[in-house]
Backbone as a ProteinNet text record, in pm:
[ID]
protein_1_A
[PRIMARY]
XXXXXXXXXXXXXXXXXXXXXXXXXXXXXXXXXXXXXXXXXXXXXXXXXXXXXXXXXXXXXXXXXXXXXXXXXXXXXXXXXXXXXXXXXXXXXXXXXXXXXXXXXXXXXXXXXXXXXXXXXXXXXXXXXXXXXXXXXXXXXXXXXXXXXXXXXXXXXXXXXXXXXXXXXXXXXXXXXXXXXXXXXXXXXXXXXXXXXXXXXXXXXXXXXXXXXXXXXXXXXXXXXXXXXXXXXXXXX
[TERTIARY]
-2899.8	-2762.9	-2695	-2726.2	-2649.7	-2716.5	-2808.5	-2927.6	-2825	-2814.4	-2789.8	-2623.1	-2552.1	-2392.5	-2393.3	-2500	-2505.5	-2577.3	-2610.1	-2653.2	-2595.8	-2486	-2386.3	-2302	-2224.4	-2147.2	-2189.7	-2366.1	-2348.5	-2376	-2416.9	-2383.8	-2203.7	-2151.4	-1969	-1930.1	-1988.2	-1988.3	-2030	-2136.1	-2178.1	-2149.4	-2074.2	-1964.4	-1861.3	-1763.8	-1648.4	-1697.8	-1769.5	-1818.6	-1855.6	-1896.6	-1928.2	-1764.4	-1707	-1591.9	-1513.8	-1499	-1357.2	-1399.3	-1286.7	-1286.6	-1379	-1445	-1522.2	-1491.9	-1445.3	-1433.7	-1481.3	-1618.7	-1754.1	-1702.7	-1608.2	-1602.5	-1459.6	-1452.1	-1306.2	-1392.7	-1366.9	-1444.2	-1377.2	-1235.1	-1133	-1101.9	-1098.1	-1129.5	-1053.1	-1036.8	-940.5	-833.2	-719.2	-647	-582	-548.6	-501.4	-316.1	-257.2	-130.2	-49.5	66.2	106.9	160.7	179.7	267	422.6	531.6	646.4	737.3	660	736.3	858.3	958.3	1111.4	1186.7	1168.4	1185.9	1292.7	1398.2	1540.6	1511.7	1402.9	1417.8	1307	1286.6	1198.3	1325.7	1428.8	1540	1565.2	1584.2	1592.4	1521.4	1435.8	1371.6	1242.1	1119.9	971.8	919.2	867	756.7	634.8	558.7	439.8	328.3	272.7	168.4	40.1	1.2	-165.1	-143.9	-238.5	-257.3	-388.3	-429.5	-559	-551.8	-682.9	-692	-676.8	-577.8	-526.2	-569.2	-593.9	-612.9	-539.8	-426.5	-289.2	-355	-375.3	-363	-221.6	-163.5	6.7	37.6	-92.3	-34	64.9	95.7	178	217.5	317.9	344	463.9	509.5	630.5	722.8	585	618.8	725.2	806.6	838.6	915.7	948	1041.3	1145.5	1284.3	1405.6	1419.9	1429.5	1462.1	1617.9	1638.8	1803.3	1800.9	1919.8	1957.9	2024.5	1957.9	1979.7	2162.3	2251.7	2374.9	2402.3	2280.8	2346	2243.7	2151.7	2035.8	2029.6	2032.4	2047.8	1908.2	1727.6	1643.9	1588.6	1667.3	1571.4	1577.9	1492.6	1517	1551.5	1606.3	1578.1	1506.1	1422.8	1358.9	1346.1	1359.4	1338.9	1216.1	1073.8	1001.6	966.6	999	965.7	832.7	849.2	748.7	801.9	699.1	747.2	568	569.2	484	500.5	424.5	356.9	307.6	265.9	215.6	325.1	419.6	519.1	596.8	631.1	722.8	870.9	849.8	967.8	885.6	1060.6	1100.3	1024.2	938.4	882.7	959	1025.4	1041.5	1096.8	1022.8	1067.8	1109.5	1251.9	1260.5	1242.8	1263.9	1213	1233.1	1215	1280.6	1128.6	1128.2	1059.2	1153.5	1060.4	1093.3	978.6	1002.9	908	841.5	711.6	652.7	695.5	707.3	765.2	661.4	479.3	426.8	433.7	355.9	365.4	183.1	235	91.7	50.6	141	137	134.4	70.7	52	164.1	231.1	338.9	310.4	414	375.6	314.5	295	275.3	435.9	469	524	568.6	599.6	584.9	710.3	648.1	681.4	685.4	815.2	852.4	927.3	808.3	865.5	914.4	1021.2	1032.7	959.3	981.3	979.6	809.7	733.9	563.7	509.3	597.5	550.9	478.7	549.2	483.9	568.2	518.4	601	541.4	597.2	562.4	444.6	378.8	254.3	231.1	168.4	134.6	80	149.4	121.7	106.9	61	-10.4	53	142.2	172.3	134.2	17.4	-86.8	-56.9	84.8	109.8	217.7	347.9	459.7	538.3	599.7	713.1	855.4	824.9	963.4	1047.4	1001	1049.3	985.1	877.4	752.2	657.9	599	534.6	519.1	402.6	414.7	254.7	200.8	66.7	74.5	52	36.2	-35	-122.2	-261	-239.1	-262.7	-286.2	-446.4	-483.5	-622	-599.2	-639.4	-592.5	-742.6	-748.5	-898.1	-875	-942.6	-981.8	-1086.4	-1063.2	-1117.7	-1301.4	-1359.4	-1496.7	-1528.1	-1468.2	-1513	-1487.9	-1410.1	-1395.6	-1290	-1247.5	-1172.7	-1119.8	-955.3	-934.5	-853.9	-885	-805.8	-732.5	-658.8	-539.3	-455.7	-428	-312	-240.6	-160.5	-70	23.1	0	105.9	174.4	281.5	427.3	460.1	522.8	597.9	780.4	806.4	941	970.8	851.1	898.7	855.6	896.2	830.5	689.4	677.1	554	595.4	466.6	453.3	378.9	328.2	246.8	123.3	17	-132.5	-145.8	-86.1	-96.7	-11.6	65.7	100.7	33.9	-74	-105.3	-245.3	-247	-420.7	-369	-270.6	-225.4	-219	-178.6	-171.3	-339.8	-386.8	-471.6	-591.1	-604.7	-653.5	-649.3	-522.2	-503	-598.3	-605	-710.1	-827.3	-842.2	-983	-1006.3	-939.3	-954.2	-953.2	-917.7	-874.1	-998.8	-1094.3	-1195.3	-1236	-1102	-1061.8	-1098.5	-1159.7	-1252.1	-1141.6	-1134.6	-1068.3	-1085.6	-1219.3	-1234	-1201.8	-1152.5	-1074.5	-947.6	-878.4	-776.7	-715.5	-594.4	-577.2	-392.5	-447.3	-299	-204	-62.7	31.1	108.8	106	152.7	329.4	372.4	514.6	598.5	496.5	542.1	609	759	795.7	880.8	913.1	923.1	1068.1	1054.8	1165.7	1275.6	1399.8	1522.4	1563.2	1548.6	1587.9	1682	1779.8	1900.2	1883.7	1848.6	1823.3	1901.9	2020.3	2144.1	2129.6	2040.1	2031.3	1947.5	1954.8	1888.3	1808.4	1859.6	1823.2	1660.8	1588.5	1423.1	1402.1	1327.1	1258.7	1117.9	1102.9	981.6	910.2	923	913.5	771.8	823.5	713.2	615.2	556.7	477.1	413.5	453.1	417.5	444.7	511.5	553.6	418.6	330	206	153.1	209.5	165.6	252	358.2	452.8	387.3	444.1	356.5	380.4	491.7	510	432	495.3	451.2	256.8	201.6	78.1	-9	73.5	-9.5	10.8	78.9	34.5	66.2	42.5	-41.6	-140.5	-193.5	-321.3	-282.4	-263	-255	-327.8	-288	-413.2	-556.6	-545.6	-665.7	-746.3	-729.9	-771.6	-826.3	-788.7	-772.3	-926.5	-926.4	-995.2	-1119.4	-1145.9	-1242.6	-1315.2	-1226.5	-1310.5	-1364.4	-1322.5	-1387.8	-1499.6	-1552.5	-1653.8	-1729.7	-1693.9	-1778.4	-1808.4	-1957.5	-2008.5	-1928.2	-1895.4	-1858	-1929.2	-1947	-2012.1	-1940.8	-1924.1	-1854	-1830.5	-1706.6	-1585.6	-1634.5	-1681.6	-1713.4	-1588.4
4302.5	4289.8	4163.2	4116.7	4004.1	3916.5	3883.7	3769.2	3795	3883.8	3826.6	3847.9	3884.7	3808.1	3641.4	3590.8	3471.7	3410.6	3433.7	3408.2	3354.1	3432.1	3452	3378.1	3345.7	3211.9	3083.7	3069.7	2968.2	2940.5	3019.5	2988.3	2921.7	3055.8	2941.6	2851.6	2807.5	2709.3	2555.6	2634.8	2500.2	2468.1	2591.3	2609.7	2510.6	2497.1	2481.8	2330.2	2308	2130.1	2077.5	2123.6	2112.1	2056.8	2163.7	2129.9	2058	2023.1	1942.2	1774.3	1759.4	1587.9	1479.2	1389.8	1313.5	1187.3	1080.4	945.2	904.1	919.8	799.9	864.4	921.9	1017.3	881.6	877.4	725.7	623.5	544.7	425.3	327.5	310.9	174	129.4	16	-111.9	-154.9	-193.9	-181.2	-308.3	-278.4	-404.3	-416	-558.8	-604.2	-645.6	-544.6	-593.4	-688.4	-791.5	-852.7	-803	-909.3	-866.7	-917.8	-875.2	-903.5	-900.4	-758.7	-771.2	-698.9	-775.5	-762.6	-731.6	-578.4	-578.2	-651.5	-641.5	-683	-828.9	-892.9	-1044.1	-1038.3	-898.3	-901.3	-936.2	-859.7	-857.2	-959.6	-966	-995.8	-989.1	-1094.2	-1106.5	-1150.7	-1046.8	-1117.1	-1174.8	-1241.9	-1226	-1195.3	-1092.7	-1061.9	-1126	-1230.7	-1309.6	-1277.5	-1187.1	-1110.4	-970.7	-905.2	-770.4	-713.3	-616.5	-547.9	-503.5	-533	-524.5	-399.4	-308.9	-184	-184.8	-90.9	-102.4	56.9	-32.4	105.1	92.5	-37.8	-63.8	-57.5	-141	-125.3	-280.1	-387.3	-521.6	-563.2	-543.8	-554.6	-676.7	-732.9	-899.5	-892.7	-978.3	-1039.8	-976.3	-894.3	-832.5	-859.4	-829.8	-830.7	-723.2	-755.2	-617.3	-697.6	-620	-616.6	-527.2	-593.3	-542.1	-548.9	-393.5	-429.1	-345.4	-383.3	-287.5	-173.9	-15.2	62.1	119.2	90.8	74.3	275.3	375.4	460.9	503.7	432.9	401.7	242.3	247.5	61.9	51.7	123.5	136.3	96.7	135.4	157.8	20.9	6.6	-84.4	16.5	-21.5	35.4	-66.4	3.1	-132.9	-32.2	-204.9	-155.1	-222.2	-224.1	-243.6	-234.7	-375.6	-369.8	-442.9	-413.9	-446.4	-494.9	-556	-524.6	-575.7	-443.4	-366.6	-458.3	-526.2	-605.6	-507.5	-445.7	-308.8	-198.1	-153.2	-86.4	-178.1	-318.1	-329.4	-298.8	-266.3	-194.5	-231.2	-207.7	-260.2	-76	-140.6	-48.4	-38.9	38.2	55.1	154.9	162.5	243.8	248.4	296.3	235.2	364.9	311.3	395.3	294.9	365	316.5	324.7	202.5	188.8	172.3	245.5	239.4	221.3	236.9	197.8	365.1	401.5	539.1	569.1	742.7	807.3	824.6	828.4	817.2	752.9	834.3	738.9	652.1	545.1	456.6	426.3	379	303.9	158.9	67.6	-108.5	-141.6	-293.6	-291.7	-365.1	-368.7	-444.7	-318.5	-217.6	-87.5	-13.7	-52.2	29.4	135.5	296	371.3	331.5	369.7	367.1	511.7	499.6	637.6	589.9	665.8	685.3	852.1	857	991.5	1028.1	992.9	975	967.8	925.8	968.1	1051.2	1109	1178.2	1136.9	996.5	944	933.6	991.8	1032.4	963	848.5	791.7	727.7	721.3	602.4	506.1	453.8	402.6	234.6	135.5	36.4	-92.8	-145.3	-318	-404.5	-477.9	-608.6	-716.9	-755.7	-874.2	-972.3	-1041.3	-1176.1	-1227.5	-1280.1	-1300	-1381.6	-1501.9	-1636	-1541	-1490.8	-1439.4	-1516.3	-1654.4	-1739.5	-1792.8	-1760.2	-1777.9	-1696.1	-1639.4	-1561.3	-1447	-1334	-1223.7	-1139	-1054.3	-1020.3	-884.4	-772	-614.4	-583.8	-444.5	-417.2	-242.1	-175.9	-27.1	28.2	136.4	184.7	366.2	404.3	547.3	604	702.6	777.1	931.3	947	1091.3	1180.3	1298.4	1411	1404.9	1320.5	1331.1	1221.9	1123.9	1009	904.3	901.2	800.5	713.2	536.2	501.1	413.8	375.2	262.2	175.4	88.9	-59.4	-104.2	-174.4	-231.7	-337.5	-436.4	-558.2	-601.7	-693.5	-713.2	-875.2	-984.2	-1109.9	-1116.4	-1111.7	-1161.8	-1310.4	-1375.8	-1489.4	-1488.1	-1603.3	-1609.4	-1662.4	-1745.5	-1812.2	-1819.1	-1823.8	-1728.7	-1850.5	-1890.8	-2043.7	-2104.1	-2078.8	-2124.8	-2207.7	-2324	-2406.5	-2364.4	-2431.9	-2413.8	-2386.2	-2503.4	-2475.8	-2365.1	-2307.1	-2218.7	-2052.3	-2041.9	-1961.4	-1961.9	-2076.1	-2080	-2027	-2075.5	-1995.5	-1841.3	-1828.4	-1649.3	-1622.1	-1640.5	-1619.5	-1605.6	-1714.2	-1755.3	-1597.8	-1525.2	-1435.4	-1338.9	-1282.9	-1217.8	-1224.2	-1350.6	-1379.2	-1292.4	-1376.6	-1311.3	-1193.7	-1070.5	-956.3	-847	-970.7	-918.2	-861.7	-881.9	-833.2	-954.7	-906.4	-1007.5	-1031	-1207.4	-1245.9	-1197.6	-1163	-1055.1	-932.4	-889.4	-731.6	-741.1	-916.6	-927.1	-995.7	-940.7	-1003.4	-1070.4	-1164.9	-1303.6	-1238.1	-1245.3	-1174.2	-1279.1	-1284.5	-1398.1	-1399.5	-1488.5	-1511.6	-1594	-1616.8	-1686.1	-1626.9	-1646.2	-1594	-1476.7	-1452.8	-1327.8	-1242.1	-1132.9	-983.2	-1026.7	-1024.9	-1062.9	-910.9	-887.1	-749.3	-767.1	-596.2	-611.8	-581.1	-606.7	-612.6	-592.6	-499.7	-448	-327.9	-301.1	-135.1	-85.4	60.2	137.7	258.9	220.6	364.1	278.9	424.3	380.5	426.3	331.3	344.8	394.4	528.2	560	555.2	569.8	534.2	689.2	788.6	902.4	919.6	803.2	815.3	701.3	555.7	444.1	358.7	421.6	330.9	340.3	397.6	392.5	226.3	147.3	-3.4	-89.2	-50.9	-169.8	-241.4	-365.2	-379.5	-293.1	-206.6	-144.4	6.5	32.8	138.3	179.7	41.2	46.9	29.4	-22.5	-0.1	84.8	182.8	283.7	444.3	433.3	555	560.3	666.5	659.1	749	712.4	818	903.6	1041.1	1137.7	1124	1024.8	947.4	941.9	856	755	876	989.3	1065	1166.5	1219.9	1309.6	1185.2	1069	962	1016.6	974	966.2	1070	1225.4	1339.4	1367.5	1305.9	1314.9	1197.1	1095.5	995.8	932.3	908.3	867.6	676.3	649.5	512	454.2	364.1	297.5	283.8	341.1	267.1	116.7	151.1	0.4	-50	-188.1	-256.9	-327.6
2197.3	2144	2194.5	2382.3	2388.2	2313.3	2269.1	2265.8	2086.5	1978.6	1875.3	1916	1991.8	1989.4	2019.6	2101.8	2199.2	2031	1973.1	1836.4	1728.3	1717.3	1602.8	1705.5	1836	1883.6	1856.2	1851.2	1896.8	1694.3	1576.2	1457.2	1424.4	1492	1471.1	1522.6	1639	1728	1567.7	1527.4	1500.7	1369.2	1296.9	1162.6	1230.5	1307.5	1361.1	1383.2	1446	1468.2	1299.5	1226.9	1099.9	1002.4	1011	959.1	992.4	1140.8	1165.4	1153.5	1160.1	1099.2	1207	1123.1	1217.5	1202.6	1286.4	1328.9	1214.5	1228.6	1112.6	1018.3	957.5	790.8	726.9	844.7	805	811.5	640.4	620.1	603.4	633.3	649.6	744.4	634.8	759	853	1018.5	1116.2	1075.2	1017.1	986.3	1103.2	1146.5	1228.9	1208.4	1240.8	1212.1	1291.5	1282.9	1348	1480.4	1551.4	1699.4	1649.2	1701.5	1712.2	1573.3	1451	1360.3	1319.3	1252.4	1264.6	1131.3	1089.4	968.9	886.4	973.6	910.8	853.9	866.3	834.7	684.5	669.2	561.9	427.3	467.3	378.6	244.7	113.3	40.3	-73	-192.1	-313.7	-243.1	-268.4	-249	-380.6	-423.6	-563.2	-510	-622	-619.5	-676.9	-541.2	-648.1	-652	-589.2	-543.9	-523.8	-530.7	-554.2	-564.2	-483.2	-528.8	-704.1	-700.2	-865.5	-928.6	-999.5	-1054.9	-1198.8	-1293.7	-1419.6	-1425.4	-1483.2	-1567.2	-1676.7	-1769.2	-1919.5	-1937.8	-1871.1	-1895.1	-1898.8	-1870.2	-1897.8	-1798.7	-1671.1	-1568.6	-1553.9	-1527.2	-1492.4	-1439.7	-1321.6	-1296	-1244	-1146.2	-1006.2	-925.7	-860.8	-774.9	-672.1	-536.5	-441.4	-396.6	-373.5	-333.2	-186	-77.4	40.5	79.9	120.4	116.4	216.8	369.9	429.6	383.9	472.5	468.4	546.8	423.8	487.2	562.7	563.9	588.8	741.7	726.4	875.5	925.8	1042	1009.2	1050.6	1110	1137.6	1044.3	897.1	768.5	662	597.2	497.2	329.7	247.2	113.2	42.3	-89.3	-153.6	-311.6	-334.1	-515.9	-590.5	-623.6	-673.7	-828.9	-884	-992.1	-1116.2	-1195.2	-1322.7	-1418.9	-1507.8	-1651	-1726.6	-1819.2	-1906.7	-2029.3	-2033.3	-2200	-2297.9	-2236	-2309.2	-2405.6	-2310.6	-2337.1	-2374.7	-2331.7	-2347.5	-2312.7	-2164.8	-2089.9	-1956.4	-1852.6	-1737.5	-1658.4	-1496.5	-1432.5	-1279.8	-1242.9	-1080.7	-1027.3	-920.2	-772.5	-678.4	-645.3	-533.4	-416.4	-263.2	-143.9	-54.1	72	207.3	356.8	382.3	491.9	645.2	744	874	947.7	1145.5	1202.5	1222.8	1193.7	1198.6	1330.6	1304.9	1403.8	1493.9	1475.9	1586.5	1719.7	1807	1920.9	1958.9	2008.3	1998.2	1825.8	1800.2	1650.6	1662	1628.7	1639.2	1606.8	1657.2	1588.2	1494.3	1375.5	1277.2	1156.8	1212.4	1121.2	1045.4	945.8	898.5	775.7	777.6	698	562.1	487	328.4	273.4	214.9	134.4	-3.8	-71.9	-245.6	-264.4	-269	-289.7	-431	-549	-733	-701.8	-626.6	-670.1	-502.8	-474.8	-359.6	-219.5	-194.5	-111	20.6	85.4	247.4	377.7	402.2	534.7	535.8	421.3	424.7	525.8	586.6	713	676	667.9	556.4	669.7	705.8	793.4	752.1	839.5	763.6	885.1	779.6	862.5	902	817.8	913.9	759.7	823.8	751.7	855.3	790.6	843.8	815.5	728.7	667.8	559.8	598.8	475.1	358.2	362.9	244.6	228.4	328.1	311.3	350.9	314.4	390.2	305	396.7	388	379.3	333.2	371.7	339.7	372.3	348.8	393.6	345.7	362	296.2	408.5	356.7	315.4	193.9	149.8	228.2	293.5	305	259.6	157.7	105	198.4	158.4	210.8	238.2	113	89.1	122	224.8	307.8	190.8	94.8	8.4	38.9	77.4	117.7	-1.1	-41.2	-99	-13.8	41.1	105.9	-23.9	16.5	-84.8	8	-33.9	-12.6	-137	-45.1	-109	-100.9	-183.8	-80.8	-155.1	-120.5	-163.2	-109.9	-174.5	-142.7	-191.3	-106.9	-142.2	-303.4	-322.8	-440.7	-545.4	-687.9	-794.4	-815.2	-790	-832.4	-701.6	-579.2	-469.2	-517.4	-372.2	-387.9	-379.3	-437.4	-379.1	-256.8	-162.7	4.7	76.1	10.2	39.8	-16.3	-84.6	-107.6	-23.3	-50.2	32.9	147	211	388.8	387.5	238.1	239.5	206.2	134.2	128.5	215.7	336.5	403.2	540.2	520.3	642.4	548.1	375.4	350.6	384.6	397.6	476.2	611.6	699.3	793.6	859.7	735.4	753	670.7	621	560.7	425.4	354.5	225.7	135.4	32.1	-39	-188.3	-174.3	-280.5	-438.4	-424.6	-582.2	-638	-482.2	-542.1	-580.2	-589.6	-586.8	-720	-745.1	-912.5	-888.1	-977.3	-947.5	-1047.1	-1016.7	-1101.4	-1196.6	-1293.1	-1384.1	-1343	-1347.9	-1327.8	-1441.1	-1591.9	-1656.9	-1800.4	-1822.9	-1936.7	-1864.3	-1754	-1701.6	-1760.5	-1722.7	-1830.1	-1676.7	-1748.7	-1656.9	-1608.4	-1427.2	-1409.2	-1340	-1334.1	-1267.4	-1112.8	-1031.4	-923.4	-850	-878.7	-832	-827.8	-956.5	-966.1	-886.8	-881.3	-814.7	-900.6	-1023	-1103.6	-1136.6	-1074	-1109.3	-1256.8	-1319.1	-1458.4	-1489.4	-1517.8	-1524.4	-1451.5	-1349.3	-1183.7	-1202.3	-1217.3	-1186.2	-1276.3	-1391.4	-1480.6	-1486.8	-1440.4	-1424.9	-1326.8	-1238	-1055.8	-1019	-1044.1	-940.9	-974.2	-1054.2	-1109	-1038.1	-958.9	-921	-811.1	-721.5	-622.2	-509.6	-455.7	-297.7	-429.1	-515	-589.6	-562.7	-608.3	-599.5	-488.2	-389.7	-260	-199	-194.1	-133.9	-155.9	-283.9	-390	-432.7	-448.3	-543.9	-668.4	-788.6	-892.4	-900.5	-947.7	-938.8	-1013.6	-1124.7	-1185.4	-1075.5	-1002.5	-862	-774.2	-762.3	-659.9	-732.7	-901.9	-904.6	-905.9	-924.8	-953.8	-820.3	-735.5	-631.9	-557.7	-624.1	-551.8	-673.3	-736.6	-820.5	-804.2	-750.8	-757.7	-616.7	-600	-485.6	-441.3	-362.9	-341.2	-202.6	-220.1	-100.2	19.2	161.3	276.5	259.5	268.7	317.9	479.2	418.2	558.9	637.2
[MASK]
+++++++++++++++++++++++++++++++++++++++++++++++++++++++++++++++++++++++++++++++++++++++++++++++++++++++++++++++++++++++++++++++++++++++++++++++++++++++++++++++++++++++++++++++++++++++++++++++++++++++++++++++++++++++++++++++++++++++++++++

């Protein structure tokens, strides 16, 4: 009798190691976030000129985010992320509020993102390296349940048509962060839809924000989500 109780422990023993979460089951990649970053100076108009490559079929162009202090937290930023749809033919955005995560032993330079409108609570988002006056780098990695990872970035610039040398500098921190210039798609800025950037009222925000740029980095639409519990993907180096 002891010999099959000592039996049946050491079977749950090895149920219980089976199930719980394992280190090697996380396949994203260690981004390196900055030292000494200061949200309040993120404040104002980014343009979105790079982006991990998304396929809405919505024709996306002429990206950009609005950082505005949070006049009712002063910790917090608010932001408004927008689009506009060639496709539809209509204006895309979401807005939501970043702070510094409430964990403890968090890098600095890590900070959480909240979309309320696509259910996104405290996302945990890298920002790799930003002047504040031209440029700025972010990078978040989603990891699913079945060891499936999506990395995602993001560069913004200050100015709607930067220079070459100024993109190569942004570009140049993708490098170094290991993120390969081909997963990445350039955002046209030409001809662009005039938005009110005063407002706050999001547009279709819970049916097509998953396309904006803060929208799209760090969601996965549920498309994205059933793909990848059906489909095998290779570990993220």
């Amino acid at each position: 009798m002891q010999n099959l109780m000592f039996a049946f422990a050491a079977l749950a023993a090895l149920a219980l190691a089976a199930a719980a979460p394992k280190d090697s089951d996380n396949n994203c990649p260690s981004f390196e976030p900055m030292t000494n970053f200061n949200a309040s100076e993120m404040v104002g108009v980014w343009y979105d000129i790079a982006h991990t490559n998304r396929r809405t079929g919505l024709k996306l162009k002429c990206d950009l985010v609005k950082f505005s202090p949070d006049l009712t937290d002063p910790s917090k930023l608010e932001f408004n992320s927008f689009s506009y749809s060639s496709a539809t033919k209509s204006v895309v955005s979401v807005a939501g509020k970043i702070c510094s995560p409430t964990k403890k032993n968090v890098p600095d330079g890590t900070i959480a993102v909240t979309i309320p409108s696509l259910n996104v609570e405290k996302v945990e988002m890298k920002v790799l390296s930003t002047d504040y006056k031209t440029f700025a780098v972010l990078a978040v990695c989603h990891q699913l349940g079945n060891g499936t990872s999506f990395p995602k970035a993001l560069v913004l610039t200050r100015e709607q048509e930067p220079s070459t040398k100024l993109k190569s500098a942004a570009f140049k921190v993708l490098d170094n962060n290991k993120i390969a210039r081909r997963t990445m798609s350039l955002t046209s800025h030409s001809k662009c839809h005039s938005y009110d950037l005063s407002s706050k009222t999001e547009q279709q925000a819970t049916t097509l924000g998953h396309g904006t740029s803060l929208g799209g980095i760090v969601s996965l639409p549920n498309a994205a989500q059933k793909e990848a519990a059906t489909t095998k993907h290779p570990k993220s180096r």
